[in-house]
C-alpha positions in Angstrom: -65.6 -7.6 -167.3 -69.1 -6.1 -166.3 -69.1 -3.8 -163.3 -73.3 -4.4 -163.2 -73.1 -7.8 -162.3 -72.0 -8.0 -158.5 -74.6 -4.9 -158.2 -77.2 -6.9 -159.6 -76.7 -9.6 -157.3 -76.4 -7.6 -154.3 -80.0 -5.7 -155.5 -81.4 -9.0 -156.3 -80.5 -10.3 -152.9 -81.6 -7.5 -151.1 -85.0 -7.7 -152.8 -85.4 -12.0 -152.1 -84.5 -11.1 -148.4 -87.0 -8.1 -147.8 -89.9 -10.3 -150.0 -89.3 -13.2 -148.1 -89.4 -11.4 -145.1 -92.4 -9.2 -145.8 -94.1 -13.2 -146.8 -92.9 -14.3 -143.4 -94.7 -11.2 -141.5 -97.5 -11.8 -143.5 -97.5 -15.3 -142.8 -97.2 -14.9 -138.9 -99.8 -12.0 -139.2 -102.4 -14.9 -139.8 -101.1 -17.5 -137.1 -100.4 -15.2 -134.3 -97.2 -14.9 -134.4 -93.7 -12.8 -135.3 -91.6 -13.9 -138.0 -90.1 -11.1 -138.9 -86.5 -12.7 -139.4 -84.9 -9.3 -139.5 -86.0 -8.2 -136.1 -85.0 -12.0 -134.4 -81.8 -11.6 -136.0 -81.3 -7.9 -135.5 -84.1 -6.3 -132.9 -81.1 -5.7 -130.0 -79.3 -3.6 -132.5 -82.3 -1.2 -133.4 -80.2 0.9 -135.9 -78.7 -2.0 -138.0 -82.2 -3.5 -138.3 -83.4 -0.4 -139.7 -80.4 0.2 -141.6 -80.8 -3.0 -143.6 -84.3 -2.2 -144.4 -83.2 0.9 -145.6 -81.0 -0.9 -147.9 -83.9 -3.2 -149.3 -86.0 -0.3 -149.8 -83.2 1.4 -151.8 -81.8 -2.0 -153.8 -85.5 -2.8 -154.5 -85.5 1.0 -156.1 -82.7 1.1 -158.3 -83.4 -2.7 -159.2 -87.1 -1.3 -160.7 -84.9 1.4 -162.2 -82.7 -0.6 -163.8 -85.2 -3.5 -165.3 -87.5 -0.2 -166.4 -84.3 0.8 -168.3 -82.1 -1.6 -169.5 -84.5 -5.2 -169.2 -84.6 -8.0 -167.5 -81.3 -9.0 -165.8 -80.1 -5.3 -164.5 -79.2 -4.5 -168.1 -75.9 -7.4 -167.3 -76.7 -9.2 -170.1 -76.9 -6.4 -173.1 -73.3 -4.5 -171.7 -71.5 -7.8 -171.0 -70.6 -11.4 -172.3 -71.9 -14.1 -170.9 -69.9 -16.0 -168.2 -68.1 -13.1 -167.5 -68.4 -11.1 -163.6 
């Protein structure tokens, strides 16, 4: 069984939501408007908003860290078989 593999996904979730939402501020930076998903979703509760971009800042550092060290894939596919979670 690995134990990277629901980490890995968790990271590489983390990371696709705060890209896509950084691309969506960026986007609505250009026509005028506020896309930022996170803050429509989360802007009543101030300290959940920020606590979730906490936690993309720090999944999108230990994903860096672990594709520096172990390669593409979280280092899931050189400790485990594949198929297995």
């Amino acid at each position: 069984m690995c134990n990277h593999k629901p980490l890995c996904f968790l990271m590489g979730l983390l990371v696709f939501v705060g890209g896509l939402n950084w691309g969506l501020i960026g986007l609505g930076g250009f026509l005028g408007k506020d896309l930022n998903v996170v803050h429509m979703l989360l802007g009543s509760w101030a300290t959940v908003e920020w606590l979730v971009y906490i936690l993309v800042g720090l999944a999108a550092l230990m994903y860096g860290y672990f594709f520096v060290s172990h390669g593409k894939d979280c280092g899931c596919n050189s400790h485990c078989e594949s198929g297995n979670m």
